[in-house]
C-alpha positions as CSV (number, residue, x, y, z in Angstrom):
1,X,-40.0,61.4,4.3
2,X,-37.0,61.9,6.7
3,X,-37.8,60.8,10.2
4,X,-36.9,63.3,13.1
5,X,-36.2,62.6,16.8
6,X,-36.8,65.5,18.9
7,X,-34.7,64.2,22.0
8,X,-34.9,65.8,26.0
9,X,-34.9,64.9,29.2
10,X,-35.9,66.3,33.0
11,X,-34.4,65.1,36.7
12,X,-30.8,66.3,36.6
13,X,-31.1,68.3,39.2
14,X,-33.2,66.7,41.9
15,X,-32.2,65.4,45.2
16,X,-33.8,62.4,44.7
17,X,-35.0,59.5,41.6
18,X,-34.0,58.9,38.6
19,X,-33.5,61.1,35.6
20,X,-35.9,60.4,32.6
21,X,-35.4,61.5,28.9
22,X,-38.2,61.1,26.0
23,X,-37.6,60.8,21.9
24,X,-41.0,61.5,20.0
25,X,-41.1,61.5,16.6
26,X,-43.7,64.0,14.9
27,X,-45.5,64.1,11.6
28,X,-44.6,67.2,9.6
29,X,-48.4,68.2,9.9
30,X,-49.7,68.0,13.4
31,X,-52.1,69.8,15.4
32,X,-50.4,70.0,18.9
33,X,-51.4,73.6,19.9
34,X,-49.7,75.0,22.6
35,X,-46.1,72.9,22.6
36,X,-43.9,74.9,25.3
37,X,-40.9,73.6,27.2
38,X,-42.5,71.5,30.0
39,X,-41.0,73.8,32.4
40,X,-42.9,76.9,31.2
41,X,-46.2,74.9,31.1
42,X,-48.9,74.4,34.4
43,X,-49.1,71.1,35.8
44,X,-52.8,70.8,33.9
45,X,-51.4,71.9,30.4
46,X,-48.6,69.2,30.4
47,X,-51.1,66.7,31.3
48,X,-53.5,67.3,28.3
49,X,-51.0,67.9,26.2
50,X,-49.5,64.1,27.3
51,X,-51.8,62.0,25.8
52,X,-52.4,64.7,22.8
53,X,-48.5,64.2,21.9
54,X,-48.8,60.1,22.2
55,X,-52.2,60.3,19.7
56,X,-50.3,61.7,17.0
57,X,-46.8,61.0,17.8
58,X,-45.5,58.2,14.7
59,X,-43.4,57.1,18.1
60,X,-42.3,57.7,21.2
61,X,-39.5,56.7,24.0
62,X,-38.9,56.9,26.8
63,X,-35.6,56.0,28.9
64,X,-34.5,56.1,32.7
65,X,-31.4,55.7,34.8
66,X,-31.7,55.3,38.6
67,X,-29.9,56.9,41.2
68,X,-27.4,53.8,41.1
69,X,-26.4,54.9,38.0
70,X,-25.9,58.3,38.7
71,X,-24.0,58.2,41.4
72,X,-21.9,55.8,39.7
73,X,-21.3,57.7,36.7
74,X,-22.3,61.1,37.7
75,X,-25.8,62.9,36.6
76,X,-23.9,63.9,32.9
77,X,-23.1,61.1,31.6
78,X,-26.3,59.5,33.4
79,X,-28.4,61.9,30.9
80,X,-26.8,61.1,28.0
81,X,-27.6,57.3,28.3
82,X,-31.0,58.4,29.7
83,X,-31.4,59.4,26.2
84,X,-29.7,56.8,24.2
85,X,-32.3,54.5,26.2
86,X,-35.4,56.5,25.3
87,X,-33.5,56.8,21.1
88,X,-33.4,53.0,21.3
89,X,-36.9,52.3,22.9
90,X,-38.5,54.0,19.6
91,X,-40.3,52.1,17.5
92,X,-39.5,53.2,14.3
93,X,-35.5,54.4,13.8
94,X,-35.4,58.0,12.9
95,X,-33.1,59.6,10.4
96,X,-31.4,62.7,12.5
97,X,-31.8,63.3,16.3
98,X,-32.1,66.9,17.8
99,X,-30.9,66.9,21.0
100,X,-31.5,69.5,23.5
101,X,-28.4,71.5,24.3
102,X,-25.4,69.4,23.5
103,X,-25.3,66.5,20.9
104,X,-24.7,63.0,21.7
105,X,-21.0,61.8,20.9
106,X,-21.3,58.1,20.8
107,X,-24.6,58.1,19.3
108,X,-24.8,55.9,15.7
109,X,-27.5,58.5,14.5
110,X,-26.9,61.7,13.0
111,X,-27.8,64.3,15.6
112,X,-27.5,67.9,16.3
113,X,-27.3,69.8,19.9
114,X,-29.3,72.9,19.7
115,X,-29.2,74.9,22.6
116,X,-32.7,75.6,24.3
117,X,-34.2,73.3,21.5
118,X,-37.5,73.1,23.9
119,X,-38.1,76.9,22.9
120,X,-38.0,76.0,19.5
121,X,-38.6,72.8,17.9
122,X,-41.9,70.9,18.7
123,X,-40.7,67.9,18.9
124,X,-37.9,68.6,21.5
125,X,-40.6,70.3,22.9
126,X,-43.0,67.3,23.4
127,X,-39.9,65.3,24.4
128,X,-39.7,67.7,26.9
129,X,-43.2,67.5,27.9
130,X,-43.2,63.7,28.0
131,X,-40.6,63.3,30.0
132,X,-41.4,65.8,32.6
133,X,-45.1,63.7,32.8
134,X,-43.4,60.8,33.4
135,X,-41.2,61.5,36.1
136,X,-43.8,63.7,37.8
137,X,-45.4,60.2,37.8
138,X,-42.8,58.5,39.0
139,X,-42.6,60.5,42.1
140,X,-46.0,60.7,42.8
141,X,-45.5,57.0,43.5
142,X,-42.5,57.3,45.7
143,X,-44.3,60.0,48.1
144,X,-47.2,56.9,48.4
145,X,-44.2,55.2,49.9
146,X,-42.3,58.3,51.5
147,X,-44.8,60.9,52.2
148,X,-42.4,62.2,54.8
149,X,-40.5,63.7,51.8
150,X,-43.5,65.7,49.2
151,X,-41.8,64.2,46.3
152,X,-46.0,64.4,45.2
153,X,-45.2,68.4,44.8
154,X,-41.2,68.4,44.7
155,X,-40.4,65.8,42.2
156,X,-37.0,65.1,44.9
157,X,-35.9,68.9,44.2
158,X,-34.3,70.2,47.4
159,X,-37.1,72.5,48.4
160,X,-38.0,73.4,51.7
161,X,-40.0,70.5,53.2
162,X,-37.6,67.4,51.6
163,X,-34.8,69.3,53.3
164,X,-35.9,69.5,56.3
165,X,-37.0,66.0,56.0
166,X,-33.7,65.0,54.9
167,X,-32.9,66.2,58.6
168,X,-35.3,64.4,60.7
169,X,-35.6,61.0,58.3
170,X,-32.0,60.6,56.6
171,X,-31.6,60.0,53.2
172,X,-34.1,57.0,51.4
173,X,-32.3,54.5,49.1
174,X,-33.9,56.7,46.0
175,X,-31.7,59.3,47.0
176,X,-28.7,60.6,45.0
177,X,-25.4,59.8,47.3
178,X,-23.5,61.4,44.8
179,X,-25.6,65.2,45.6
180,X,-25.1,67.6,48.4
181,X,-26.6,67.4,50.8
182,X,-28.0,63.9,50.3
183,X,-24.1,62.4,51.2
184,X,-24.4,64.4,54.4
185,X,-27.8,62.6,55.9
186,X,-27.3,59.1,55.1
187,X,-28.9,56.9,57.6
188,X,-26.8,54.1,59.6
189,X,-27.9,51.2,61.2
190,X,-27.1,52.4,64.6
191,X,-29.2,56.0,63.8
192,X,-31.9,53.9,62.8
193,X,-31.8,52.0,66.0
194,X,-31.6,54.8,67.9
195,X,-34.2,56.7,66.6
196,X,-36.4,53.5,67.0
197,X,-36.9,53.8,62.7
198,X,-35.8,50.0,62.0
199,X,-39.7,49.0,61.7
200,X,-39.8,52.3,59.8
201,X,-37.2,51.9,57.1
202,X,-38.3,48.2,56.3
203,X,-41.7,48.9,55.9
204,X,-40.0,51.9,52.8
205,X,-38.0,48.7,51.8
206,X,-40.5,46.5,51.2
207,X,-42.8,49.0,49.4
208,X,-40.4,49.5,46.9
209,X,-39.3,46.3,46.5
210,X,-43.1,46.0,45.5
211,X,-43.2,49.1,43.3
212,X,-39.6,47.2,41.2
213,X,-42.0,44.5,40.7
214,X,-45.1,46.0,39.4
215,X,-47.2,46.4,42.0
216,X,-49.2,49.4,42.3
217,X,-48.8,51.2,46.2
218,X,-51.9,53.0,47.7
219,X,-51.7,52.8,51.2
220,X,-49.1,52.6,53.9
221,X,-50.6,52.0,57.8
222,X,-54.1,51.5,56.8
223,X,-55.7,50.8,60.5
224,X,-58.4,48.2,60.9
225,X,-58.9,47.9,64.1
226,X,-57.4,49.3,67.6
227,X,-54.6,46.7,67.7
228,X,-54.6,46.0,64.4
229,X,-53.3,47.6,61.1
230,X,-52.7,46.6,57.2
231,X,-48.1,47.6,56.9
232,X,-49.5,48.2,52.6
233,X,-51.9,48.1,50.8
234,X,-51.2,47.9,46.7
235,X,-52.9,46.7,43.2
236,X,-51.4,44.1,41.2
237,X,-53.1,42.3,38.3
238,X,-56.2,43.6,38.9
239,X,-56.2,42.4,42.1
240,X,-56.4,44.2,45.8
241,X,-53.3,43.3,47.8
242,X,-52.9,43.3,51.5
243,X,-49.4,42.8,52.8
244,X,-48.3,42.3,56.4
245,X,-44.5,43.0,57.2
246,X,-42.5,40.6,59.6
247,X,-38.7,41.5,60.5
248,X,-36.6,38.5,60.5
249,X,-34.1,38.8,63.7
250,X,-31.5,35.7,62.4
251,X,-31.6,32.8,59.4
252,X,-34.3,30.6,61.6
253,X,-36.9,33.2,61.1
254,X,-39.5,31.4,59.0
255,X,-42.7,31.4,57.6
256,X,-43.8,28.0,59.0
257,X,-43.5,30.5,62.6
258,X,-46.8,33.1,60.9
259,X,-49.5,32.1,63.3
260,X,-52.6,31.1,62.8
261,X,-54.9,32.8,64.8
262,X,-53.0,36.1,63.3
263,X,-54.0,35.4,60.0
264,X,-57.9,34.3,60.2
265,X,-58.0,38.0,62.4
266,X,-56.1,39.5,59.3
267,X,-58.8,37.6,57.1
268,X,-61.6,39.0,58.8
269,X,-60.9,42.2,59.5
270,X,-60.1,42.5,55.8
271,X,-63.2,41.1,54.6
272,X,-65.1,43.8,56.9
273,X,-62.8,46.9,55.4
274,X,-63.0,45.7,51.9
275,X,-66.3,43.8,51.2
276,X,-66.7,45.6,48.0
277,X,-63.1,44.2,46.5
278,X,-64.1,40.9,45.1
279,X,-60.2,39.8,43.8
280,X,-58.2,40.2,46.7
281,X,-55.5,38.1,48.4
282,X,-53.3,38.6,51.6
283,X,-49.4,38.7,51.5
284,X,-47.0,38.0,54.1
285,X,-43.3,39.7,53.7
286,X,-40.1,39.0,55.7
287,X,-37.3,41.2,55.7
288,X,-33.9,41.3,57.5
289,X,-31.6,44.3,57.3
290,X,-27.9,43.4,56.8
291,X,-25.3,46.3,57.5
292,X,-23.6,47.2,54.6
293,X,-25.5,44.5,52.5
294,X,-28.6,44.5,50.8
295,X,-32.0,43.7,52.9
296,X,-33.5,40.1,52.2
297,X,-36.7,39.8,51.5
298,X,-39.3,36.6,51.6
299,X,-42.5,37.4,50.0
300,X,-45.2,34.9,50.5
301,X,-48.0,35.2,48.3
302,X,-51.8,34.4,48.7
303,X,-51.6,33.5,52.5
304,X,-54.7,30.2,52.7
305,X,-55.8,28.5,55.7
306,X,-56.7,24.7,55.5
């Protein structure tokens, strides 16, 4: 039996993340009813079909390039190795690749381009639908971290609402530099300062320095008393994580300085919001902004008191 890669990806033209491409291998007898291109499919129908398509799927993968990357290399040549990725991250190698519009130059495998291949071959069209599922994903867990933006609705497209927060917030760091009108609203330190969003901006720092390292984010600002707050809340390893945010000012910022009485109020106060949570620990983050550098970052983990 010859093994086919239907290949596609979504998030070439957003504003904002990275661009994601799929390869799913099919069985020549399925029973996916309903295979579209994920673009003329509801929100609801792609997600049934998601887990419908990886049931009977002899393999699937998936590949991503962040906005780094495309801005670097531009968003062409940042889909093509979106979809080299996801043709690498399959578990079985398959014979031929059909590609969705053009075919893939550097690419060992034998593949085809077929123009608007989601219309007509299922498994470009599953690709398709996996792909769009997973970056739909993806952005629902940037807005947890800037809701300022609805990437939960937009997916980073330039609609209405992220533009105009595009002009009252600046640009994030998942925005494409590279894409009008994301190179006109970059942020600089001294806007930030000025617009009193320092505090702001580390706070989106430090949640996705989080998110790069697995954790899950659920909450930003959760208040827990009148002059007290939780900067993030997130799930890591089964676990509930609290996380307070502390700006280091110069190199002798350190965390022998966190004070005591701070923490055992933390403590408490979490232990009154959360008394149902039985894993939980509390986390203590330092970050400095550096102009024109990238921020350091000092996580403490699992704050204890003697």
């Amino acid at each position: 039996m010859e093994l086919i890669a239907g290949v596609d990806e979504v998030g070439r033209g957003p504003l904002a993340g990275p661009v994601i491409a799929a390869a799913v291998i099919l069985p020549e007898e399925h029973s996916l009813i309903g295979l579209k291109d994920s673009k003329k499919l509801t929100k609801k129908r792609r997600e049934e079909l998601y887990p419908l398509i990886i049931e009977q799927a002899m393999a699937v993968g998936i590949g991503s390039v962040d906005v780094k990357t495309i801005d670097k290399i531009n968003i062409r040549e940042a889909t093509f190795l979106a979809m080299n990725k996801a043709i690498e991250n399959l578990s079985h190698q398959p014979d031929k690749l059909l590609v969705d519009g053009y075919p893939l130059k550097n690419q060992k495998i034998p593949n085809e381009g077929i123009i608007k291949g989601d219309d007509k071959i299922d498994s470009i069209k599953a690709a398709s639908i996996i792909a769009k599922v997973t970056r739909d994903r993806l952005m629902v867990d940037y807005s947890r971290i800037f809701p300022e933006y609805g990437f939960e609705s937009n997916s980073g497209y330039g609609t209405k609402v992220h533009l105009e927060a595009l002009n009252e917030y600046k640009a994030t760091p998942i925005h494409r530099r590279s894409f009008s009108p994301v190179k006109n609203s970059m942020p600089s330190m001294k806007w930030l300062s000025d617009n009193n969003r320092i505090s702001w901006m580390c706070q989106k720092l430090v949640a996705l320095y989080l998110n790069d390292n697995g954790y899950k984010i659920c909450e930003l600002n959760r208040k827990i008393s009148n002059s007290n707050r939780i900067d993030i809340i997130a799930n890591y390893n089964q676990s509930r994580v609290y996380l307070k945010i502390f700006q280091m000012q110069n190199e002798e910022s350190s965390s022998d300085k966190i004070e005591e009485n701070k923490i055992k109020k933390s403590i408490q106060l979490i232990n009154q919001e959360d008394e149902y949570f039985d894993q939980y620990r509390i986390d203590y983050i330092y970050i400095k902004l550096n102009k024109n550098k990238s921020p350091e970052i000092k996580h403490l983990e699992g704050i204890q008191l003697d």
